[in-house]
C-alpha atoms as one frame of an Amber mdcrd trajectory, in Angstrom:
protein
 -12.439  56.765 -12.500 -13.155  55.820 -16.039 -16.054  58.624 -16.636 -13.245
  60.964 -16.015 -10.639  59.484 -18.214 -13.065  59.841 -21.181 -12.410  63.856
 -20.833  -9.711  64.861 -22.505  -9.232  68.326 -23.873  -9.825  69.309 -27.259
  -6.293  70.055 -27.895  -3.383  67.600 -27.921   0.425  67.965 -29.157   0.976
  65.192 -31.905   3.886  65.096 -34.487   5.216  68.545 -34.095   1.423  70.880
 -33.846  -0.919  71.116 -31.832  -3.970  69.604 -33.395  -7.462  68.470 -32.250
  -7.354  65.486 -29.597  -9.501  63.100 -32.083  -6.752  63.408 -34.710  -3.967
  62.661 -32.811  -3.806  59.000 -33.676  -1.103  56.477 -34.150  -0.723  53.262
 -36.505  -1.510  49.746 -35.148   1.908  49.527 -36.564   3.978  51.299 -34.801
   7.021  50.332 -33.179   5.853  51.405 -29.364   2.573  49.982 -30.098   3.646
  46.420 -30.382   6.655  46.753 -28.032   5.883  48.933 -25.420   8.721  51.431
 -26.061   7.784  54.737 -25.168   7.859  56.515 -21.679   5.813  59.332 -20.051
   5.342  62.010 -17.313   2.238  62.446 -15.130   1.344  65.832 -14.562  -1.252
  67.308 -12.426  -2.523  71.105 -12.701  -5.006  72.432  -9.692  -7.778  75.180
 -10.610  -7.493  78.101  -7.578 -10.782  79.597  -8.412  -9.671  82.219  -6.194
  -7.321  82.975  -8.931  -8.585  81.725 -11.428  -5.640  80.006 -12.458  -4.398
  76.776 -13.092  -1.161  75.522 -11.934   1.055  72.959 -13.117   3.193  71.703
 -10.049   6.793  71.109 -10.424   6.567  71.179 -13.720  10.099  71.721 -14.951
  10.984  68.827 -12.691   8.714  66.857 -14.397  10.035  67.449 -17.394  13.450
  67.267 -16.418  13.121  63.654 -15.852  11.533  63.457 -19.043  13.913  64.144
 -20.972  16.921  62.793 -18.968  14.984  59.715 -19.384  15.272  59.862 -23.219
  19.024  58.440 -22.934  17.398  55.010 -21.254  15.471  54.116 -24.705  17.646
  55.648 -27.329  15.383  58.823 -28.071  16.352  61.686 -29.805  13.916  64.578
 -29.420  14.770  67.913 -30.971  12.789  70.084 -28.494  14.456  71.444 -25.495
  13.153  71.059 -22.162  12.197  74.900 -22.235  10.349  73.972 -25.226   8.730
  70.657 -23.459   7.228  72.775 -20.997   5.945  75.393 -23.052   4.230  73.273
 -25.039   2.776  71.668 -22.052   0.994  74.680 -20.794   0.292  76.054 -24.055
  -2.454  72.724 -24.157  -4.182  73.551 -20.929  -4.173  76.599 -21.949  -5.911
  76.485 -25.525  -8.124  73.570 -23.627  -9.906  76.655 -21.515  -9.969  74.716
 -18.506 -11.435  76.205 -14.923 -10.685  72.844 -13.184  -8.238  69.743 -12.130
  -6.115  68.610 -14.921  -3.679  65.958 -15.397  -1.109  66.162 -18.481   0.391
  63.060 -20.524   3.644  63.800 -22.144   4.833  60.783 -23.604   7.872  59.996
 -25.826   7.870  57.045 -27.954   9.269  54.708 -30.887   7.417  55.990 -33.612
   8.368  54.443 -37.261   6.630  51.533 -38.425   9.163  48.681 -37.817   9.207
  46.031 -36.734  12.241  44.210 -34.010  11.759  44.593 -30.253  15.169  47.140
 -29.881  15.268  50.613 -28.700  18.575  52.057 -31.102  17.969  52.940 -34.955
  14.546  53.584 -34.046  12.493  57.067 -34.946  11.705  58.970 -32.012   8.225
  61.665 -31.378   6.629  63.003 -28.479   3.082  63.941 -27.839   1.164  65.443
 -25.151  -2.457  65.758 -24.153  -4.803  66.432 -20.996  -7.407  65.401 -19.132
 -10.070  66.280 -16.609  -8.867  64.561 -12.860 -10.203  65.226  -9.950  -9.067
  62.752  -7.111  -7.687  59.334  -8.459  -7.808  57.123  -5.248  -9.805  58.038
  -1.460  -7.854  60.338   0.234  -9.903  60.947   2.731 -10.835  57.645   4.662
  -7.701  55.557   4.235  -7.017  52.778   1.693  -6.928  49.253   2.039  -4.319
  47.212   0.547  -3.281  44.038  -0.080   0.928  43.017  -1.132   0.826  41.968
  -4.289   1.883  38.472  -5.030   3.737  39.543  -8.407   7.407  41.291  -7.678
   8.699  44.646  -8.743  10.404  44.103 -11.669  13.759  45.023 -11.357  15.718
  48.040 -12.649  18.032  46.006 -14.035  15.384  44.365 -15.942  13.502  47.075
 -17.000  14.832  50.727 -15.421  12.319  51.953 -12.478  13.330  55.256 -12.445
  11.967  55.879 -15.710   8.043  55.747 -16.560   8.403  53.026 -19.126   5.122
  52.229 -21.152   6.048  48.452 -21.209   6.847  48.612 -17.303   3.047  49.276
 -16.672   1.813  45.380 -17.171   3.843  44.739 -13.615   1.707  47.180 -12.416
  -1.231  47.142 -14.069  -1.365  43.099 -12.941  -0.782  43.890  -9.725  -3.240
  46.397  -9.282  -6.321  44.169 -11.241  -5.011  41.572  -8.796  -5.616  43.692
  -5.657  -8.990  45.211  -6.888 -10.450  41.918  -7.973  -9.779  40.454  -4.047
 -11.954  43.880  -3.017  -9.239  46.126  -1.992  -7.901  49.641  -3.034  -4.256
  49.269  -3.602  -1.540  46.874  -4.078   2.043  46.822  -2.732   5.127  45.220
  -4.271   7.923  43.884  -2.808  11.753  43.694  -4.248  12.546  40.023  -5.182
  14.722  40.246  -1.685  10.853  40.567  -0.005  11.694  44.276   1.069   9.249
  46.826   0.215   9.138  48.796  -3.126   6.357  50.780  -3.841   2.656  50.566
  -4.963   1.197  49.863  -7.919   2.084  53.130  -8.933   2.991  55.511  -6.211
   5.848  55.792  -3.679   4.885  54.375  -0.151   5.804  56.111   3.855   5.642
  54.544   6.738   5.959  56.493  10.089   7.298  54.701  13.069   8.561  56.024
  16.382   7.786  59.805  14.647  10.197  58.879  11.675   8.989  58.824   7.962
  10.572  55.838   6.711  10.976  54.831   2.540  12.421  52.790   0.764  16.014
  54.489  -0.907  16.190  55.521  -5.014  18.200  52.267  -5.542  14.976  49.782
  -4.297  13.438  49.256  -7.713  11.569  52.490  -7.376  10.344  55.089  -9.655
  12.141  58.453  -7.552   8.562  60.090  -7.323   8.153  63.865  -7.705   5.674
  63.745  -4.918   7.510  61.737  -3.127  10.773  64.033  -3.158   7.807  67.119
  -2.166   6.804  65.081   0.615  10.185  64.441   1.902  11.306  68.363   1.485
   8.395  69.709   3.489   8.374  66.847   6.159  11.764  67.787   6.808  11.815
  71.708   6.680   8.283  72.522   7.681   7.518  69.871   9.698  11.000  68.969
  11.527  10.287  65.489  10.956  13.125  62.612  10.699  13.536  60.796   7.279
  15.216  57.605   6.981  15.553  56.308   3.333  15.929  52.740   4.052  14.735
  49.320   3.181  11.369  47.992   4.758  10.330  44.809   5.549   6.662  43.507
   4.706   6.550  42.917   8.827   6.897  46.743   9.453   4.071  47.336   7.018
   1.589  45.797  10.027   3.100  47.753  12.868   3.826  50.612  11.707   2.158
  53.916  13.410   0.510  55.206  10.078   1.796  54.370   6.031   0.556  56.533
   3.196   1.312  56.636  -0.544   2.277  59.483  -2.828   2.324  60.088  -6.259
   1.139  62.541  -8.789  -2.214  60.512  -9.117  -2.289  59.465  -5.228  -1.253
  62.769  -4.002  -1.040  61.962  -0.740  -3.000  58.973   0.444  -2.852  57.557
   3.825  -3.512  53.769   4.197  -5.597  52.194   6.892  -4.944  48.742   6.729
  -2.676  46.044   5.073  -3.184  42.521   4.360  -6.625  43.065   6.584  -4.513
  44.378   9.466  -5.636  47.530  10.964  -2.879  50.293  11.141  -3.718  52.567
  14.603  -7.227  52.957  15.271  -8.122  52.660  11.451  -8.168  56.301  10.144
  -5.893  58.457   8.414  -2.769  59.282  10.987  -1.904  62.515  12.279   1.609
  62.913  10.357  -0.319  61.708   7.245  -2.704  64.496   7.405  -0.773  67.213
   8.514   1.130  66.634   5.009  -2.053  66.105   2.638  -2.804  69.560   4.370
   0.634  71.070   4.167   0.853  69.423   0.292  -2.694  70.849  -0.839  -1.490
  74.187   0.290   1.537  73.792  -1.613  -0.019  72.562  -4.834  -2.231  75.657
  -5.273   0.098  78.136  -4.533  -0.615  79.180  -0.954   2.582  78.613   0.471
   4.579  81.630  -0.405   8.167  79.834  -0.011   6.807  77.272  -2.310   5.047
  79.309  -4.799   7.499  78.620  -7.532   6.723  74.931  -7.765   3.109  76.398
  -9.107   3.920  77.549 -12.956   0.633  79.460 -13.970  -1.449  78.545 -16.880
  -2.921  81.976 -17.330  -1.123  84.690 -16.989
């Protein structure tokens, strides 16, 4: 994982050009340095080599939540969405990639100042990319392990956006989980209902329902996870039930997967050391890493729009 995080592209947005990645630097000084105010979007694009193309999925939803997520931390960006996005494939594209690639806008508090507050506070956004190729096993099934630190709340520090300073909660819980030799962590709510992962949505499947936890559960309202539920639903005819889930349902459930822009779509094999099924990636799970792989690189005609080109 970190070999591939050390390869960015040689081209990164920084304070309003596009500029070489190694000079796109910010002061030990400033504000979202020391406070942790900034937010970002994870983006992945997927090299078709039978196309030789790259494309960005969802992006404009992506970026739509962005930049609605500006008004949570006081930002005032002067770029349009339109502009966001451009700008966004206008890297990969300069960057001459022919493979997997994962794009970091982030927004963020950028004067020097100091005062842990979010309003009279300089705004800038940057953007760069990286080589990624699969971020967690989605092929054998994870184990996982809930995490003994909580969610934080929304009302605490907002969920539905992708906060910088959010990212200790999960960054704790996930050290926490791989230092007791699993793959993931999940949180519970400080009710003990299920939230999420470390950083993806979770699914259980029980009875032949997909089951998750509703956009009001301390949850970041996943991209993925709003794919996943669209094409359960209308290709697969599948049930969903957005709903809370107790930790007990987590160990006999039929299958449980995560999703996320990272995770894709990762099915789980066991929890807490409990088997789920007979210890492999469930059928439901893998008919919709299938169905979402399609998706993501533009072989699913009805979907094709989700894909926005990087060469055209």
């Amino acid at each position: 994982m970190h070999d591939r995080l050390m390869q960015p592209g040689p081209y990164a947005y920084f304070e309003g050009e596009v500029r070489p990645t190694e000079d796109a630097r910010v002061s030990i000084m400033t504000h979202s340095f020391n406070y942790g105010t900034a937010l970002f979007e994870g983006i992945r694009g997927y090299y078709v080599p039978e196309e030789d193309n790259i494309f960005i999925f969802r992006l404009p939803e992506h970026i739509d939540r962005f930049v609605r997520n500006f008004g949570i931390l006081n930002m005032a960006i002067p770029q349009s969405q339109k502009e966001i996005e451009d700008i966004c494939v206008d890297i990969v594209r300069r960057s001459e990639f022919r493979e997997g690639v994962y794009l970091r806008p982030l927004a963020y508090k950028s004067e020097m100042s100091l005062g842990p507050k979010v309003h009279d506070v300089a705004s800038d956004w940057c953007c760069y990319a990286i080589k990624l190729g699969d971020y967690v096993d989605i092929d054998s099934g994870l184990d996982v392990v809930v995490s003994s630190f909580r969610r934080v709340s929304d009302n605490a520090i907002p969920s539905r956006a992708k906060t910088v300073g959010s990212y200790v909660n999960s960054s704790l819980a996930s050290s926490e989980a791989k230092l007791a030799g699993f793959d993931e962590a999940i949180f519970l709510r400080e009710d003990g209902s299920v939230a999420e992962g470390s950083a993806m949505n979770i699914f259980i499947v029980a009875n032949g329902a997909l089951i998750t936890p509703p956009e009001n559960a301390d949850i970041l309202v996943g991209i993925t996870r709003n794919t996943v539920i669209e094409l359960a639903r209308e290709e697969l005819g599948l049930e969903i039930v957005e709903r809370p889930i107790a930790r007990s349902e987590l160990y006999i459930c039929d299958e449980c997967f995560f999703t996320g822009t990272g995770a894709q779509v990762a099915p789980v094999r066991s929890v807490d050391r409990r088997q789920l099924g007979d210890g492999t990636p469930g059928p439901i799970s893998k008919q919709l890493q299938d169905l979402y792989f399609d998706v993501v690189q533009g072989k699913v005609a009805k979907y094709r729009h989700w894909c926005a080109p990087v060469y055209t």
